[in-house]
N, C-alpha and C positions, 0 to 999 in steps of 0.2 A: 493826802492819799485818798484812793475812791478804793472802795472794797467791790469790786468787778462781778460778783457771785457771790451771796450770802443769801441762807433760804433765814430771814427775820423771823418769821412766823413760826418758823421750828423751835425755837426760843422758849423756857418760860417766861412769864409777865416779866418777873422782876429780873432777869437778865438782862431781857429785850429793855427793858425801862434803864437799865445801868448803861448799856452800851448807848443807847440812842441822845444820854445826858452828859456822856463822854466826848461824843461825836467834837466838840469844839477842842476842850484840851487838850487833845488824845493828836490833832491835825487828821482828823478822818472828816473828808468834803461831803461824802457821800456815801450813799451804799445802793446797787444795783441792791435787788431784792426780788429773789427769785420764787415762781409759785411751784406747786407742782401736780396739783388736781382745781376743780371748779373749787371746793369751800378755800383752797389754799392763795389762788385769784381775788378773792371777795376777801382776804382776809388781807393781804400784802395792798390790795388798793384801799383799805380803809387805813392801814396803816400810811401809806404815804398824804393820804388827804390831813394828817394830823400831823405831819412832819415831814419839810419838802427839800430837806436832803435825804429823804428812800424815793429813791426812782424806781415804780415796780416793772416787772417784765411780767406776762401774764402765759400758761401754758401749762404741757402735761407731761411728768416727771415718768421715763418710760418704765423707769424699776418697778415696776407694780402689774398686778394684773390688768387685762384688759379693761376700759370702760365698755360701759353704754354707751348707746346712741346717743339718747338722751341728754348726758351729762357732755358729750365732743359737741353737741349742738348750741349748748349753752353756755358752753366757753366759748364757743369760736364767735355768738353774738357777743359776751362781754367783751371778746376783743374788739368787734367789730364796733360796740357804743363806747369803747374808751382810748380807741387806738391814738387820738391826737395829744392821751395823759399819758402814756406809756410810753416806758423808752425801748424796748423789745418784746420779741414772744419768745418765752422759755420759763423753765427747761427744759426740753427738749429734744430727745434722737432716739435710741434706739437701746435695747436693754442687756446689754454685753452683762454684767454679774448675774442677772435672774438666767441667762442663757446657761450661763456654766452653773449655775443650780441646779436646772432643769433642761439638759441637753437636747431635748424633742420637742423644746418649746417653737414652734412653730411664727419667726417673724414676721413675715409676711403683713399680718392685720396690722405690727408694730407700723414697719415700711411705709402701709398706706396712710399711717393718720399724723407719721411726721412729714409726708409728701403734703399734708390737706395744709398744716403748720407753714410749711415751706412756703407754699403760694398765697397763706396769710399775710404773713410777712413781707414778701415781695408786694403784694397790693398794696398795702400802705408803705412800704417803702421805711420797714422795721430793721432790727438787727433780728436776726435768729440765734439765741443762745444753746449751744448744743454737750448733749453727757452723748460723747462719742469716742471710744478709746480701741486701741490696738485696730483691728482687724475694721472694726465697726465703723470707723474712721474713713475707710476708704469706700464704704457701702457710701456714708451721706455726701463724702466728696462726689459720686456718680452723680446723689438726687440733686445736691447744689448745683453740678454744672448742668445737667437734665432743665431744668427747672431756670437757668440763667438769674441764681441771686447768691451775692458773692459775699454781701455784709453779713458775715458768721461769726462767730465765736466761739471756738472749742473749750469750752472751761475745763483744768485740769486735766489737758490730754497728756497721753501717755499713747506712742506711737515709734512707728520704722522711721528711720531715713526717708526711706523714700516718698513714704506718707507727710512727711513735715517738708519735701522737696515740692510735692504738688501742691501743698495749705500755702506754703510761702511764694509762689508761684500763683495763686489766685486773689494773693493777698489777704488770707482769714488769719483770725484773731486768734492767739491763744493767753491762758492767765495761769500762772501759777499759784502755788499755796504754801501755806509756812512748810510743809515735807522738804522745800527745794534746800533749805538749810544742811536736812541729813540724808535725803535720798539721793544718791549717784543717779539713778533714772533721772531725775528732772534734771539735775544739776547739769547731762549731756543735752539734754535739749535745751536748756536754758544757749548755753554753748553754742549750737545750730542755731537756733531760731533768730529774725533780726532785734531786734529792738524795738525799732518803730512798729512793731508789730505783737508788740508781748506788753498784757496786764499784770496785776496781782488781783487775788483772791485769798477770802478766806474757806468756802464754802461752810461756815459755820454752820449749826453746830457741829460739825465734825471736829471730833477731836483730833490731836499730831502728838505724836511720841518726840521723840531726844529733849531739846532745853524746852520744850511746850508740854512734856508729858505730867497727865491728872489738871492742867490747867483749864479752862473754860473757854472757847475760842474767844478770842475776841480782835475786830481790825486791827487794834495796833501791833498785832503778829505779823502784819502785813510789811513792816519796818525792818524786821529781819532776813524777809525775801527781797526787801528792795535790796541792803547792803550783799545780800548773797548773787545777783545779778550782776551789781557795778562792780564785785570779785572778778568774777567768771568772765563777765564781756572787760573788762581793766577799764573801767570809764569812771570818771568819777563819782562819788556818791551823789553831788545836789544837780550832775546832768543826768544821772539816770531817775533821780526823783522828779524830775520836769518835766523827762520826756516821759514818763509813765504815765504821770498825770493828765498830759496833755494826750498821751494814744487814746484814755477812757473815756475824756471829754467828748474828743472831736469823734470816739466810732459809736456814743454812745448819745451823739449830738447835747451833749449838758453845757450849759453857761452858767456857770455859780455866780450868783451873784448873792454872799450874806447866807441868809435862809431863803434864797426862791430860787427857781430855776426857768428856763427858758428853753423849749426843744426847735 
C-alpha cells in the first residue's frame, strides 16, 4: 500500500519515528507526504532526503489565513529548485471549512494563488494534490479545465453526482480514508467512482471514529479501506490491492524499487 495523503510532519517525533520503522512490516511502499505552508515544505523535504519511501509534494494548505507575498514567493522558488525531487504540489485548493466559519470571507485572493499553483504544476508537468470538497469542487474543476491540466487529485472528496460525473470524465484522481469503513457518504462514492481511478489515504494525523476511534492514525488503517472497496465494487480483495497500488504508482510516477525510488 502507498498512503496517497499523509501531512508526516504533523506528527510528533516519536510517532513519525514509529510509523516510518513500520513502513516495511506494516506492507506500506510509501507515503505521499503532504506540506501545507513554506516551514511545512522545508520540513517534509528534509524528511524525504532521510527516507526515500516519503515522496514529498510541496504547497499551501488553503484552511488558514492568508499569506504574504513573501512567503507564496518562496515557495513557489522552493518548488521551482526542487521540482525534479518532488512527486507533486499540494495541498492545495480552496478553503470550504474556514468559509462556513466565516461566511464573508472573501475567496477570491484564495482563487488567485491556487490558479498561480495550478500553472506550477502544469510547467513541470506535476500532479496537483487538491482539499476541494462539495460545492468547491466544481470552482477548481473550472480553473483545471481553464488552465488545460487534468493530473489532479482530490484527496478525500466529498461531492454531487454530478461533480464526480465531470472528475471521472477528465479523468482525476480521487483517495479515500479509513471514514469509508462507517461513513455511507464515501461508501456512495466509493460505488460511483471507477477503480482505475480511486487511491487510499490516510490523511493523518486526523483522527476516524468507529473500529479507529481514540486510535493514532496510522497507514495500516489503509487495509481497512482497501477490503471496504473490494466490498462495495465485489472485486476481489488481492485485485483491488494491485490495482490500488498500481493507480498511485503510475499517477504519482513512483518506481519502488527497495528503498529508492525513480520519478
Amino acid at each position: 500500500m502507498i498512503d496517497a495523503h499523509i501531512h508526516l510532519d504533523w506528527y510528533r517525533k516519536e510517532e513519525r519515528e514509529t510509523i516510518l520503522k513500520d513502513l516495511k512490516d506494516k506492507r506500506i511502499a510509501g507515503l505521499i507526504a503532504i506540506s501545507s505552508d513554506l516551514a511545512s515544505c522545508k520540513k517534509v523535504l528534509s524528511l524525504s532526503q532521510k527516507n526515500k519511501l516519503v515522496f514529498p509534494a510541496l504547497g499551501w494548505h488553503p484552511e488558514q489565513s492568508l499569506p504574504d507575498e513573501k512567503e507564496l514567493a518562496e515557495l513557489e522558488e522552493l518548488i521551482r529548485k526542487h521540482h525534479h525531487s518532488i512527486v507533486a504540489i499540494g495541498e492545495v485548493g480552496l478553503p470550504y471549512y474556514l468559509k462556513k466559519e466565516r461566511p464573508t470571507l472573501d475567496i477570491n485572493p484564495y482563487i488567485h494563488i491556487l490558479e498561480r499553483f495550478i500553472n506550477l504544476a502544469k510547467e513541470y508537468h506535476l500532479p496537483i494534490v487538491l482539499h476541494a470538497v462539495y460545492e468547491d469542487a466544481d470552482i477548481v474543476c473550472d480553473l483545471l479545465e481553464k488552465h488545460g491540466h487534468n493530473k489532479a487529485h482530490f484527496h478525500w472528496f466529498k461531492g454531487s453526482g454530478d461533480t464526480m460525473k465531470r472528475m471521472i470524465k477528465n479523468q482525476y484522481r480521487i483517495s479515500v480514508t479509513p471514514d469509508c469503513v462507517y461513513e455511507k457518504e464515501i461508501q456512495r462514492i466509493i460505488d460511483i467512482y471507477p477503480l482505475e481511478f480511486t487511491m487510499v489515504e490516510t490523511d493523518g494525523p486526523w483522527q476516524f471514529h468507529g473500529p479507529f476511534e481514540n486510535k493514532r492514525t496510522h497507514p495500516v488503517m489503509m487495509a481497512e479501506s482497501i477490503k471496504q472497496i473490494a466490498t462495495i465494487k465485489k472485486v476481489s480483495l488481492p485485485e483491488v490491492e494491485r490495482k490500488i497500488l498500481e493507480n498511485t504508482k503510475e499517477f504519482y510516477q513512483i518506481l519502488l524499487r527497495g528503498s529508492s525510488y525513480l520519478r
